[in-house]
C-alpha positions in Angstrom: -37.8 -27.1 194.6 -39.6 -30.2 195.6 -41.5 -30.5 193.0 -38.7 -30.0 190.3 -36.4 -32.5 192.0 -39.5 -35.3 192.2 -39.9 -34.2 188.5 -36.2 -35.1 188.2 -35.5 -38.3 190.2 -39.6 -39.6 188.4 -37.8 -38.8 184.5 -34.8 -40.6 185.5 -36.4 -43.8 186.4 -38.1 -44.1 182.7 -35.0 -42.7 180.8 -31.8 -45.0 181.7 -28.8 -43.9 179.8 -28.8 -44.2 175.8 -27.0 -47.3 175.2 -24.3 -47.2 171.8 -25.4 -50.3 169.6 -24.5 -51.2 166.2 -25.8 -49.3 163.6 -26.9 -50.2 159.8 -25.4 -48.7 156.5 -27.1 -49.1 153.6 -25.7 -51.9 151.0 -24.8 -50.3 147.8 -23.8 -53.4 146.0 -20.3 -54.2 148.1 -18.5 -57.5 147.4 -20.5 -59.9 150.4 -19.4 -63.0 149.1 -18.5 -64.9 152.4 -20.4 -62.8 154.7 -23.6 -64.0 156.8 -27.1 -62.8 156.3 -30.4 -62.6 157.8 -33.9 -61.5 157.6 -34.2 -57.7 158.9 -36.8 -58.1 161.7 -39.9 -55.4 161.8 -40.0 -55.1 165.1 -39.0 -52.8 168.4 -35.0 -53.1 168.9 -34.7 -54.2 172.9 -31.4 -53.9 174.8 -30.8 -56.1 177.7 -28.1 -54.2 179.6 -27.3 -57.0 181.8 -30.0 -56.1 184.8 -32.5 -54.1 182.8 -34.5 -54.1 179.1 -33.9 -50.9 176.8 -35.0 -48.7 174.2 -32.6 -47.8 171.7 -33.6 -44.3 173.0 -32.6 -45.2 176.5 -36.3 -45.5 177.8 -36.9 -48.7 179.8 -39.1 -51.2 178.5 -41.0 -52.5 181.0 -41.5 -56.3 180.1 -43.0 -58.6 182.7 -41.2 -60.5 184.7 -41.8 -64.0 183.5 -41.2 -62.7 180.2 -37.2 -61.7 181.6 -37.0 -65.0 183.6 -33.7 -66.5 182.8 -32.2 -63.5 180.9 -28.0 -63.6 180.8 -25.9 -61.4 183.4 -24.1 -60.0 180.1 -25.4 -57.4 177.6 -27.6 -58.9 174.6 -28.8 -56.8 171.6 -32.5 -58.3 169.3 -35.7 -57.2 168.0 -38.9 -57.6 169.9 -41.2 -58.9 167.4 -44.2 -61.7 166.7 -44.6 -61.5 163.1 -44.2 -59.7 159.7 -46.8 -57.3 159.4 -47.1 -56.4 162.7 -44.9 -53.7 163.8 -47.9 -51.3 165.3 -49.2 -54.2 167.3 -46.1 -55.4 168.9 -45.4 -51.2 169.8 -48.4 -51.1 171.4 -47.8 -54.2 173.5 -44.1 -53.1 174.5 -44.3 -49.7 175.1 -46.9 -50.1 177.7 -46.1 -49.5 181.0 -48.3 -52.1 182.4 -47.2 -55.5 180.5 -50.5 -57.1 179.4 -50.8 -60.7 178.9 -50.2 -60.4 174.8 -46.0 -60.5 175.9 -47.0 -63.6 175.7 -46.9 -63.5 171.4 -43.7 -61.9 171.8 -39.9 -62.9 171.4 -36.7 -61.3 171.7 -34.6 -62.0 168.8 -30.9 -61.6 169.4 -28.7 -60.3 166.6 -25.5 -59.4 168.6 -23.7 -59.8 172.1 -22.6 -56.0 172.5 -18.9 -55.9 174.2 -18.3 -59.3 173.7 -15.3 -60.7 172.7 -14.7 -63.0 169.3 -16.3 -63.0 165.7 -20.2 -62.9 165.5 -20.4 -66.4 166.0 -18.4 -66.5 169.1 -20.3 -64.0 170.4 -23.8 -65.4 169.8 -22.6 -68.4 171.1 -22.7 -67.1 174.3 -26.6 -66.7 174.1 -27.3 -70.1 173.0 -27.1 -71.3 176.9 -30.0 -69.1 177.8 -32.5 -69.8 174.6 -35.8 -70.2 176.2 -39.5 -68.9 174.9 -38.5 -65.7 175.3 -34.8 -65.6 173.8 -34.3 -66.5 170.3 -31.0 -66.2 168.4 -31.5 -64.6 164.9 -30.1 -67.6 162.4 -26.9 -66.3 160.1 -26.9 -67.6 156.7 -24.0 -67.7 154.7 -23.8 -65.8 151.7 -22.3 -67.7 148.9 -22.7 -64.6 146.1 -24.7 -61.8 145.2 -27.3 -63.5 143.2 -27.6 -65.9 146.8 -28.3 -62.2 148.7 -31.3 -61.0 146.0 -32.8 -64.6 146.2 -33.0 -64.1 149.5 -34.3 -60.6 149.9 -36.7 -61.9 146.8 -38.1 -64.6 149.5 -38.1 -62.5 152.4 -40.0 -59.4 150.8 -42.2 -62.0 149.1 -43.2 -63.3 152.9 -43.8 -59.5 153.9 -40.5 -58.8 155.4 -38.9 -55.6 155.4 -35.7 -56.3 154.2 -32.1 -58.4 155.2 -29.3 -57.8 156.9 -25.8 -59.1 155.6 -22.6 -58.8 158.1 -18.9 -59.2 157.7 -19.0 -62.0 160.7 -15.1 -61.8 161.3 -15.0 -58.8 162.8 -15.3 -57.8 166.1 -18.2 -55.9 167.5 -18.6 -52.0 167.0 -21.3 -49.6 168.6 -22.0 -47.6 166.3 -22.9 -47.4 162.6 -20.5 -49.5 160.9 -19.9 -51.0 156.7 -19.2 -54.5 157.8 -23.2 -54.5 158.6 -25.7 -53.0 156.0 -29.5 -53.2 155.4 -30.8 -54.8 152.1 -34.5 -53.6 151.1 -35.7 -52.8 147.9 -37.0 -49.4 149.7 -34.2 -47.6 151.5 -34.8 -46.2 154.8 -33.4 -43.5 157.8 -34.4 -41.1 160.0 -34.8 -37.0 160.4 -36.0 -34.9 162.9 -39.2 -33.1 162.8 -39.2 -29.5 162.5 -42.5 -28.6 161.5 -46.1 -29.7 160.1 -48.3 -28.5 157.0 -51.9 -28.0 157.6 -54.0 -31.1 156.1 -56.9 -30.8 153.5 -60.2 -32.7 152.3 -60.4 -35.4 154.5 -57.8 -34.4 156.9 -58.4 -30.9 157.3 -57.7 -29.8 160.6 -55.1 -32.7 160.7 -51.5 -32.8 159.2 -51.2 -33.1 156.7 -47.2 -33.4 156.4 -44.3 -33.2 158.0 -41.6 -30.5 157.5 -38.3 -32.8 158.2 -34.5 -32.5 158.3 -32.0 -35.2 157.4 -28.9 -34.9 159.5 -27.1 -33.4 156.3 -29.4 -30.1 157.0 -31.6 -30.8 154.0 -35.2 -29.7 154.4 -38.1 -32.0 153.2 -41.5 -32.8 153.8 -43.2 -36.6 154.0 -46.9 -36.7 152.9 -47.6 -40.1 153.1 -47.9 -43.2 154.9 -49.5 -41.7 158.1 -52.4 -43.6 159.8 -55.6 -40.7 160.5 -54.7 -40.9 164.3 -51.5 -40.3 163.4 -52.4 -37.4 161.2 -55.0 -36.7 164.7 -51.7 -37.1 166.6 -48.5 -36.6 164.6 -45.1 -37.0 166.1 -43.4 -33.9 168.4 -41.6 -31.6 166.8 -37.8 -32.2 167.9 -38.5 -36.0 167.8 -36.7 -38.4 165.5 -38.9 -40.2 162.7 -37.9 -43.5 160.5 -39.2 -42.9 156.5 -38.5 -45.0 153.8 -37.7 -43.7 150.0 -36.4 -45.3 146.4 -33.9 -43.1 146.0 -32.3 -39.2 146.4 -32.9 -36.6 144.0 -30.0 -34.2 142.6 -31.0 -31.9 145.3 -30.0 -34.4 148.0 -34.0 -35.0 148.7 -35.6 -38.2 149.4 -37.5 -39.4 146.4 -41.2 -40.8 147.3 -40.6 -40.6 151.0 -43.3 -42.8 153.1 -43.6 -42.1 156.8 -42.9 -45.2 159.0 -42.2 -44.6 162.7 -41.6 -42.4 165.5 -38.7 -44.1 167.9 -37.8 -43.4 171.2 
């Protein structure tokens, strides 16, 4: 009994409560004329619940204190990231449990004020006070048209970026996945839960050599690609939730070229 309840009370301390953020729909081409835009950061999303930094899982990222020196007594929502490209390098560094010294190449880039009151730019407003080397507020351009978005993305992707983000900045802020704030990539992406591997062959026999995933629909499919060999060594848990990117969805509801990208917590 002792040992079940340390096993308890030692889980608890790594896995705080699963915060509800705002979520991304994909942009199908909606009228955005007069909404705000901004680069889609490839980073680890980081919520500050006010006395604590967070996973979007619930897991607490344990981020040194200098690094949370100055944080605001209110809720802020970002991206902890250092540069395009770099997503495996900046996991590494926050998922530690022992902060290293490279926290020092990372920011937390804030897209949102969750709970707040006010437009989007009320609520980031709020933040601007407490900009430091660690805080950074994501910048909102306006977008004037359509052709103003794909110019945009055009840059971005040419940069290496993933992708933009365009929001309806009048409204106020919701916590969970929402149409006033959609993704813009040339790629699509999302996320299914792994059911299931395939055995690898050539080179990676005796590795995966796919996953078996499901979309939250129910449909079945597998992802071949895009998988590191330690990750093919190592692939995600089964039960976990994976992010993949595709072009588009077959008549069967399938993802068309699905490439693996992440495991989150």
């Amino acid at each position: 009994m002792l040992k079940i309840s340390f096993i308890f009370i030692f889980t608890s301390l790594l896995l705080a409560q699963k915060p509800n953020l705002l979520l991304l729909k994909i942009y199908k081409d909606q009228n955005i004329t007069g909404w705000v835009m901004s680069e889609k950061l490839d980073g680890v999303r980081a919520y500050w619940d006010g006395t604590q930094l967070l996973s979007r899982g619930g897991k607490i990222i344990y981020a040194p204190e200098w690094f949370l020196e100055g944080y605001p007594p209110f809720e802020i929502d970002g991206e902890l990231w250092s540069k395009r490209g770099d997503f495996d390098h900046i996991s590494s560094i926050v998922r530690d449990r022992v902060p290293s010294k490279e926290w020092r190449l990372i920011t937390h880039n804030i897209f949102e004020v969750p709970n707040a009151d006010g437009n989007l730019s009320t609520r980031l407003k709020q933040v601007g006070a407490f900009e430091n080397a660690s805080i950074k507020i994501v910048k909102q351009i306006k977008v004037d048209n359509k052709d103003a978005l794909q110019k945009f993305l055009k840059y971005v992707e040419s940069l290496g970026g993933e992708g933009v983000v365009v929001r309806d900045p009048k409204v106020a802020y919701i916590n969970k996945r929402t149409s006033s704030a959609l993704k813009v990539k040339t790629f699509h992406d999302a996320e299914c839960r792994v059911t299931g591997y395939t055995e690898g062959k050539g080179k990676y026999s005796g590795k995966m050599g796919a996953l078996q995933c499901e979309l939250p629909n129910g449909v079945i499919f597998k992802i071949g690609s895009g998988f590191s060999d330690a990750e093919r060594a190592k692939p995600p848990k089964i039960g976990s939730q994976v992010t993949f990117k595709y072009k588009e969805f077959t008549k069967n509801a399938k993802p068309r070229f699905p490439i693996y990208l992440r495991a989150y917590n």
